[in-house]
C-alpha positions in Angstrom: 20.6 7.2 -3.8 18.2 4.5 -4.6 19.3 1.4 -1.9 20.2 -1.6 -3.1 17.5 -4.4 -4.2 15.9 -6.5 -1.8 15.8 -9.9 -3.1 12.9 -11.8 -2.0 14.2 -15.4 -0.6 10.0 -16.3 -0.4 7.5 -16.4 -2.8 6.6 -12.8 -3.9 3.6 -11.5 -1.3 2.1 -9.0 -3.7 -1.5 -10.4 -4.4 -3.7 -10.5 -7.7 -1.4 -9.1 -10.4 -1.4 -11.8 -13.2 -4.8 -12.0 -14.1 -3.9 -15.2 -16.2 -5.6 -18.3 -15.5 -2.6 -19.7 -14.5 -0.7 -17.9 -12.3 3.0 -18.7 -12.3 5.0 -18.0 -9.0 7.4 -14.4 -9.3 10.4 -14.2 -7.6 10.7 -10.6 -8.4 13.0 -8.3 -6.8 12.1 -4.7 -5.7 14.2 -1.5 -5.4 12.3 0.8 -2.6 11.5 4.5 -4.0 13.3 7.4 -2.4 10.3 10.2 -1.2 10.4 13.1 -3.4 10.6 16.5 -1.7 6.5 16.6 -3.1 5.6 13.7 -1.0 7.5 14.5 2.0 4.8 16.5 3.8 6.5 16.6 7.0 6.0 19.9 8.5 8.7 21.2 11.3 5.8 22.1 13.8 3.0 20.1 14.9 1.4 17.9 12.2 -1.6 19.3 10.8 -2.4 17.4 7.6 -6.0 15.9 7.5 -4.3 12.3 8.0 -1.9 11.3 10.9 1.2 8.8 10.0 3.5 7.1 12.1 7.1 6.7 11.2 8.9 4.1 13.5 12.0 4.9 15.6 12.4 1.7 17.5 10.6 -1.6 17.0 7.6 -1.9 19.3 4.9 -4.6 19.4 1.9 -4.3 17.7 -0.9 -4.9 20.4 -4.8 -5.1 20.2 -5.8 -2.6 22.4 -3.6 0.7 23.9 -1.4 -1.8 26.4 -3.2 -4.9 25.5 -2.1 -8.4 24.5 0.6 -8.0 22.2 0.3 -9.6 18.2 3.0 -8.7 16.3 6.4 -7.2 16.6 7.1 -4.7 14.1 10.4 -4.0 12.7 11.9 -0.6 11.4 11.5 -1.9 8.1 8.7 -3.5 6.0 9.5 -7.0 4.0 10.6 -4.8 1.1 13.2 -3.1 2.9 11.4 0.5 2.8 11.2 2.2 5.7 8.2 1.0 8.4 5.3 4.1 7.9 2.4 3.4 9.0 -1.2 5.0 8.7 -3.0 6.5 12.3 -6.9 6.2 12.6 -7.0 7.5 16.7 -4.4 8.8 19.2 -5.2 7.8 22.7 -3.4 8.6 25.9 -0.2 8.1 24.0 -1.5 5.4 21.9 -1.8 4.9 18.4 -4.6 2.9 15.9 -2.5 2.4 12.8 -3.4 -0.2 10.0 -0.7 -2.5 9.7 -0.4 -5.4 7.3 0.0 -7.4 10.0 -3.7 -7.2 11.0 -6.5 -8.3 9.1 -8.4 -6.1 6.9 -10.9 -3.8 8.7 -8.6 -4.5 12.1 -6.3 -2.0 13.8 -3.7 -2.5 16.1 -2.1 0.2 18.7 1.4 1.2 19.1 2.8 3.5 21.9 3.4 7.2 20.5 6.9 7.3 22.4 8.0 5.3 19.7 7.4 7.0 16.6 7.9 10.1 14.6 4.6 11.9 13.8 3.8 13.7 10.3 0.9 14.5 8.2 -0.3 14.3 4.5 -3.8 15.6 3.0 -3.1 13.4 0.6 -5.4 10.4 0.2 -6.6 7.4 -2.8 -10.0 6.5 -3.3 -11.1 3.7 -5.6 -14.3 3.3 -7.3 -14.7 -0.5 -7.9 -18.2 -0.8 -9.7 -16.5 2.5 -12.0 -13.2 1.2 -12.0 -11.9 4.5 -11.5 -9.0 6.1 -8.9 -9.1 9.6 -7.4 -6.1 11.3 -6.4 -7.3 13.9 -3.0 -5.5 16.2 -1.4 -7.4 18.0 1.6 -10.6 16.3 0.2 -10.5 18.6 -3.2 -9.9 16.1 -6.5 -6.2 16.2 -7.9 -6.3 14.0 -10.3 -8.3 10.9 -11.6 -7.6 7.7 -13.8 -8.8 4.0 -14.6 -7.3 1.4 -13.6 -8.3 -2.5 -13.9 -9.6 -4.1 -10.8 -10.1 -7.9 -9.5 -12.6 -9.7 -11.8 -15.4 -11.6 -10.6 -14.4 -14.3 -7.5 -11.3 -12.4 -7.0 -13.1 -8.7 -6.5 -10.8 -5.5 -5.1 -11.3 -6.0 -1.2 -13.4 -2.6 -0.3 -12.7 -0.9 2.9 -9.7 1.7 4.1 -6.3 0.6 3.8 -2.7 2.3 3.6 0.3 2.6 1.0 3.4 0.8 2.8 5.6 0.6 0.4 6.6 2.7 -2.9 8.7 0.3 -5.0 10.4 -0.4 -8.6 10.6 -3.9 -10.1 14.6 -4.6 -10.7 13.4 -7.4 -13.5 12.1 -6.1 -17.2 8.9 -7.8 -18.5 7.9 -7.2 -14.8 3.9 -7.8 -14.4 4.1 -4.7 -12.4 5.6 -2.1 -14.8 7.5 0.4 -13.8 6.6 0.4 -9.9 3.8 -0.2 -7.6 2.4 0.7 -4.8 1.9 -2.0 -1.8 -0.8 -1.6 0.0 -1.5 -2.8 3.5 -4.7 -5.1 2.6 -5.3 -8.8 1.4 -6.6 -10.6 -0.7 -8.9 -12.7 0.9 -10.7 -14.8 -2.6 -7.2 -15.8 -4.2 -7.9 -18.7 -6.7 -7.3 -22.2 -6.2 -3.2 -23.1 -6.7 -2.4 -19.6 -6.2 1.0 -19.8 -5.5 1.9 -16.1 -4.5 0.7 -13.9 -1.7 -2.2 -11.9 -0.9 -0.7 -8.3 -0.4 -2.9 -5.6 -2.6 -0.7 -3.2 -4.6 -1.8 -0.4 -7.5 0.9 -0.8 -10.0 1.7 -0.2 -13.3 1.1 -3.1 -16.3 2.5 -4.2 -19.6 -0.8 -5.5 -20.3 -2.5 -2.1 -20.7 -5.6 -3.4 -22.7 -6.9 -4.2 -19.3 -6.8 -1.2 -17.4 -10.3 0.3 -16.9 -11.8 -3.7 -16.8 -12.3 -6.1 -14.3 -9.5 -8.0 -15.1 -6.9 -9.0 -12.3 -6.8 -11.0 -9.4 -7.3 -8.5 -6.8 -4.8 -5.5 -7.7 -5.5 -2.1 -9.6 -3.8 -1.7 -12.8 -3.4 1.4 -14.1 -1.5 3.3 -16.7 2.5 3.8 -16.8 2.0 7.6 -16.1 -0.4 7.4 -13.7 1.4 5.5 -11.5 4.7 7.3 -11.8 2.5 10.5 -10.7 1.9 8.6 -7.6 4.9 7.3 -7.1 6.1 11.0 -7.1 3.2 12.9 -5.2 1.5 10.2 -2.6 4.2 9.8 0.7 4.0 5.7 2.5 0.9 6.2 5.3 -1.2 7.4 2.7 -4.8 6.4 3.1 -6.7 4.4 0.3 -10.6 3.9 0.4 -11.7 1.6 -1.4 -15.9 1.3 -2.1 -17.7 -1.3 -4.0 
């Protein structure tokens, strides 16, 4: 069963969607996906997908080195009510560098394995800014590939790795984001003057499909309705996204 809506009592923190010269605030609610059996690569044994993720069992603090100062406290769930998963770069002595929204782009924080559940996916998303372009990877061979719209010039698509955090469906039609979207852990650090949203990145879907393959939006990638829902299906939360300039 889907679980019920999560209605945002704050400005919505997605980033970059509009593309309009004047962005007006959304107070959208979002319904978190259920995993498909496809994107649950958990296996019973060890994990032994190319990429490690982290599911959490307890809230822990977020801290800046294995034991160090603490910087966050992270709950079981994200701020859109899915479940908290995060993406692993390095185990430690029983630590774990995960990206975590929390934490600037390009910066880690560590959480203590006791704490989490351990999986796998080969699964990853690479983004081709300058081809505005997305490839779908799984164990490094090519899966599938699409265009999608990226941020135009003074709001360019951050580069660097990142992580899908949340897979969710927009509970209002006419949403800007289609059918669903995929949050990602980066931000948006160029948002335009008066910018009265947030400065999470997403992939998402768009009723405004004339600008998929262009440098058109604020930050986000825009890509077509069944493109995303293949994602949406295939890709489990942890999954890592590249992005390159």
């Amino acid at each position: 069963m889907r679980r019920p809506a999560l209605l945002l009592g704050v400005l919505l923190p997605l980033a970059g969607c509009g593309g309009a010269p004047e962005p007006k605030a959304e107070r959208l609610p979002f319904t978190p996906a259920t995993e498909s059996a496809e994107a649950a690569e958990r296996p019973p044994a060890a994990p032994r997908g190319r990429y490690l993720t982290a599911r959490l069992l307890s809230p822990t603090a977020l801290r800046d080195s294995p034991g160090g100062r603490r910087l966050h406290r992270l709950g079981l769930r994200t701020e859109f009510g899915s479940r908290r998963i995060l993406s692993v770069t390095t185990r430690r002595d029983g630590w774990l560098a995960v990206i975590a929204p929390e934490r600037k782009n390009g910066r880690l924080g560590w959480i203590p394995e006791r704490r989490v559940e351990l999986a796998s996916t080969n699964f990853s998303i690479h983004v081709d800014r300058s081809a505005r372009r997305l490839t779908l990877r799984r164990a490094g061979n090519r899966v599938r590939a699409f265009p999608v719209a990226v941020g135009r010039p003074g709001t360019e698509t951050p580069t660097g790795r990142f992580a899908v955090t949340d897979k969710l469906h927009p509970d209002e039609p006419g949403s800007p984001y289609g059918c669903c979207a995929l949050a990602l852990s980066g931000h948006q650090t160029k948002l335009i003057d008066g910018w009265p949203g947030g400065d999470r990145l997403a992939i998402h879907a768009t009723p405004n499909t004339e600008t998929v393959g262009k440098a058109a939006s604020l930050g986000c990638m825009r890509a077509h309705t069944a493109d995303i829902r293949r994602l949406m299906r295939m890709v489990p939360a942890g999954t890592p996204v590249f992005i390159r300039a």
